[in-house]
N, C-alpha and C positions, 0 to 999 in steps of 0.2 A: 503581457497578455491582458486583454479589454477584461476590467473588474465583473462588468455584465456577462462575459464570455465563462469569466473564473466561477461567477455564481452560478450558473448556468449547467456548468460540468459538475461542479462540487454538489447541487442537488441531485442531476443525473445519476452522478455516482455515489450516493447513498442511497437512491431508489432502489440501482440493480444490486448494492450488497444483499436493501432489506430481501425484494423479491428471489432471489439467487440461495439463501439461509433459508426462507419461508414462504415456498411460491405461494401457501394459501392466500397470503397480502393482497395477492391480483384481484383474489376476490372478493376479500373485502374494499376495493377502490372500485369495483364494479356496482356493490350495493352501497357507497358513498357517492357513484352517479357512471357514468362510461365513460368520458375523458381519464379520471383517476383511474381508472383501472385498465384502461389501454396505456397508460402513459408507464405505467408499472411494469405491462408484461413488454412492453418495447425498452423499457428502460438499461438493459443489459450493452443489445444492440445500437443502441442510444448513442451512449457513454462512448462505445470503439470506437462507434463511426464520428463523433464529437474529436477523440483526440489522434486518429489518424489524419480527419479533414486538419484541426490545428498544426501535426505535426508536415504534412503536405504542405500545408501553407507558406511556412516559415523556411520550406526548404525552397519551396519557389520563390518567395522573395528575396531569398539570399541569394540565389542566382542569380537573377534580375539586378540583384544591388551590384552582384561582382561583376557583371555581364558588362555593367555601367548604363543600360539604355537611360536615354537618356527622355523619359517621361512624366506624365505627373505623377506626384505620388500618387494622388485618389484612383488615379487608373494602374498603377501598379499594384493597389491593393485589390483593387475589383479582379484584375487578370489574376491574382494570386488564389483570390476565394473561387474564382471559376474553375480554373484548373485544377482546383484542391477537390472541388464538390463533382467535378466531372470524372476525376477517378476516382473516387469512392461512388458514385454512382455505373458506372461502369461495371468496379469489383462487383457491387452487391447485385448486379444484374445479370452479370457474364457466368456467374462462382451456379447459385442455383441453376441456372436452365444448363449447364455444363453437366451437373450432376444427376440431373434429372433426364437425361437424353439416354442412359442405358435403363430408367425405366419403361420407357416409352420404348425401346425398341425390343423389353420383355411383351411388355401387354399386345405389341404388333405382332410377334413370334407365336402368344398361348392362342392368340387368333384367328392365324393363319389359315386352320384349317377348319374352320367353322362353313356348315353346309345350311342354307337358309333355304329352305323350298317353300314355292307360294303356296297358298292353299291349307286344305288340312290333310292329315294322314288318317289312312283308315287300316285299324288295326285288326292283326287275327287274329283268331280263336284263343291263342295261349298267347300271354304274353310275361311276360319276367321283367318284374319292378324291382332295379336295387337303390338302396338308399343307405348312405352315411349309418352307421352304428347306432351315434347319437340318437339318430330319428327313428330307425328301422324295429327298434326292438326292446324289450327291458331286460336288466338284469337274470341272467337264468331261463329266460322265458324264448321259445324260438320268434321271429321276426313276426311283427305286427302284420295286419291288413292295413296300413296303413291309406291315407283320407285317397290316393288315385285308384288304389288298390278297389278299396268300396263303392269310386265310382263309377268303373268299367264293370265290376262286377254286376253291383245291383240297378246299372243301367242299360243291363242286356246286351252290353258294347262285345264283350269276352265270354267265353265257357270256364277258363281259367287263369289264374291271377296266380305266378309264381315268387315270393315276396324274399326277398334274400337281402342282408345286410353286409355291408362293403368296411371289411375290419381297418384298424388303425394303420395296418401295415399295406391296405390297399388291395389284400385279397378279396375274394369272395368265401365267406362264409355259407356252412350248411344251410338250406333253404327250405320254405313254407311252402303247401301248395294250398290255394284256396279257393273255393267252388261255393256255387250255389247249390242248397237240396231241399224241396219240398218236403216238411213231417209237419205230422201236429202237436209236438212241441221240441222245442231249440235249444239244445243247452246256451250259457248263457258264453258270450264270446268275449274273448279282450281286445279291448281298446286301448291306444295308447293315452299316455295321462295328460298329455299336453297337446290336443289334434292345432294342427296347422290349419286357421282361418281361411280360404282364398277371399278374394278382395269383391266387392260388388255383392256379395251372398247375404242376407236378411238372415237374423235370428228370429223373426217371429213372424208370422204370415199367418191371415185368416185364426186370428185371436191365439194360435199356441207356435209351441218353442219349433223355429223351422230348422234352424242349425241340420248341416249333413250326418252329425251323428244321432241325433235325433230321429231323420227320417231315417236313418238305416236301422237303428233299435224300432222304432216301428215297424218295418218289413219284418225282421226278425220275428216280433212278436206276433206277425199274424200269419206265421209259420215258413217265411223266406229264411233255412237257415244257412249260417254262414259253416262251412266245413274246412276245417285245416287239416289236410296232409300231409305227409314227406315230398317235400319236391325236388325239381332236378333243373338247372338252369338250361342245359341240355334239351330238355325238351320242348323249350320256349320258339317258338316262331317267331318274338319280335322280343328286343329286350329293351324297356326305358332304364336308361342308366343316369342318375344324378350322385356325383362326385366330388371332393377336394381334391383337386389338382396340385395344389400349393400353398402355404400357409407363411404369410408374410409376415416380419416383428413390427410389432406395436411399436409407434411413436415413444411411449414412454418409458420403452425397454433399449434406449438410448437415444437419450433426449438431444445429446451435443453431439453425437456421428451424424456428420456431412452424409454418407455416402452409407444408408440403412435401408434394407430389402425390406419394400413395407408390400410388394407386390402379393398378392392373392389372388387365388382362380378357382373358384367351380363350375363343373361342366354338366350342361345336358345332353345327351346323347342318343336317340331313336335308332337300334341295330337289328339289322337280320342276319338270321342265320349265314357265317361266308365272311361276314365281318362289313358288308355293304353300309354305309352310313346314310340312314334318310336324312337326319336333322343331327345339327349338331350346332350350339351356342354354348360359348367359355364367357363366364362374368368374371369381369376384373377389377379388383377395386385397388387401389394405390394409395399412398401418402408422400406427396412429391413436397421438397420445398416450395415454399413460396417467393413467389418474386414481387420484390425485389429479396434478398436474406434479411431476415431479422429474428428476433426472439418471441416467445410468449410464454405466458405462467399458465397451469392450468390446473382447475381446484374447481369442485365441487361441494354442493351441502348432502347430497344423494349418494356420491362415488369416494371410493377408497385411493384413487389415481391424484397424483399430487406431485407435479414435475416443473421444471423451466428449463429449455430447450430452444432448439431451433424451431421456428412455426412452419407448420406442415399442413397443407390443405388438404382435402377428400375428395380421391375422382372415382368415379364409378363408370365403367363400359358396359355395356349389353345386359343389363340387370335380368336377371331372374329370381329374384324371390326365394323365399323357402321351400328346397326342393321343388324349382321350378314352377312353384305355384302363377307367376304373373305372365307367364306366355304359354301354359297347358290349356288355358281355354280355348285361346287362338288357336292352338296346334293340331287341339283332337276337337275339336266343338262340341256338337250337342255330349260326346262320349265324360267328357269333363264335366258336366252340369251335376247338380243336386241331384239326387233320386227324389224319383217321385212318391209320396207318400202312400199306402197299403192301398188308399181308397180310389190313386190316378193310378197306379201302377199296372193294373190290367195283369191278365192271366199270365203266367210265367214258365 
């Protein structure tokens, strides 16, 4: 074995014991510059592919030798390193997209029945909003009006808004009904603690705080008030449903499994009464090897996640946002806007 070759592997293979014991190391070769620190988290991947290419080699040249062709040596060496790099290029290119072809034909399946209509939808009078647990509601408390809820309401789009939370096991929980009613004074309404931003919306407009919760505690205040009842999903004339479909395992939650279900889906879904589907989009996001196979470390100064694995890229299909936030403008138009403030909102 070439002394260059031997130092070559013998650095290799001290890189991937350190990163392999201590994937943080990657990181600190990243803040020593990015070569160091790409050469760390490849260095595992490295090393095999270093001494399967050697062990390839030598078995082809031994063939060759016993074969007797009768060639130069210089070109029996070269034929030997070609054919050695050519299957190992090969494996590491054939092995991921191999493994990654029954993801791909998950994310084609959750898709299949996705219904896109042009245009916008115009909704009726009752409509029934469910949403994830997580978002829909607090501890104890029945389900929020959460941020679509307050905009079909207080944008005159609905007469009522039936707000129901979709539990862990994927039922439907008991449900909110919630109405507008003129008084001249409002008890005070809850909000959830954490409102989902949509995208392009201004916090402050014409010198004060424009956020949508903002101008909905405005209406409130000048006597638009927000009323929660007992509702009944039953008597919804159109239902927005936003769901988890699927819940795929983190990367990090086996780092070295070839063959790990990283697929995820949630769905949005516009239904009427009957079960008819107006609109329907599934977001899928994945974590497929990457091609060609190799390794990386992966460490943060912010995160508790601290792994060396197989490297896995991030794809994402047909994105919708939180709870659908990045295509309900498009979908319902003017009906999705900000409310207007007590002083544009005109008589109600």
């Amino acid at each position: 074995m070439d002394k260059r070759f031997l130092g070559c592997l013998g650095c290799t293979g001290v890189a991937a014991i350190v990163v392999l014991l201590f994937p943080a190391a990657a990181l600190f070769g990243f803040l020593m510059g990015i070569l160091p620190g790409i050469f760390l988290g490849l260095a595992p991947s490295l090393f095999v592919y270093l001494v399967a290419w050697w062990g390839l080699r030598w078995v082809a040249l031994k063939f060759e030798s016993l074969a007797g062709f009768d060639l130069n040596a210089r070109i029996i060496r070269w034929t030997a390193n070609l054919l050695a790099f050519a299957i190992i290029a090969a494996f590491a290119v054939v092995t991921p997209l191999a493994i990654n072809a029954p993801l791909q034909q998950q994310i084609a399946e959750l898709q299949a029945t996705d219904v896109q209509l042009p245009g916008t939808i115009k909704l009726p009078a009752i409509v029934a909003v469910e949403l994830p647990k997580s978002y829909a509601g607090g501890k104890g408390k029945p389900p929020y009006c959460e941020g679509l809820c307050l905009r079909l309401l207080f944008n005159g789009v609905v007469s009522r808004v039936i707000a129901a939370e979709i539990g862990h096991d994927g039922n439907i929980e008991p449900a909110s009904s919630y109405r507008i009613e003129r008084r001249d004074q409002c008890p005070q309404p809850d909000f959830t603690a954490l409102p989902i931003v949509w995208p392009g919306e201004r916090w402050v407009e014409k010198g004060r705080p424009a956020g949508m919760e903002n101008r909905v505690r405005a209406r409130i205040l000048a006597g638009e008030c927000l009323v929660r009842e007992v509702g009944r999903i039953e008597d919804a004339e159109a239902v927005i449903s936003f769901r988890e479909l699927k819940k795929g395992l983190a990367r990090f939650l086996g780092p070295w499994t070839l063959r790990l279900d990283t697929v995820s889906a949630k769905r949005l879904e516009i239904i009427e009464p009957g079960g008819r589907v107006l609109y329907r989009r599934t977001e899928v996001t994945a974590e497929p090897l990457i091609v060609p196979l190799m390794t990386t470390a992966q460490a943060g100064l912010l995160t508790t996640v601290t792994y060396a694995g197989w490297a896995r890229a991030t794809t994402e299909t047909s994105p919708l946002g939180p709870n659908g936030r990045d295509v309900l403008p498009g979908l319902l138009g003017k009906a999705a806007r900000p409310p207007d403030f007590p002083d544009a909102a005109g008589p109600q």
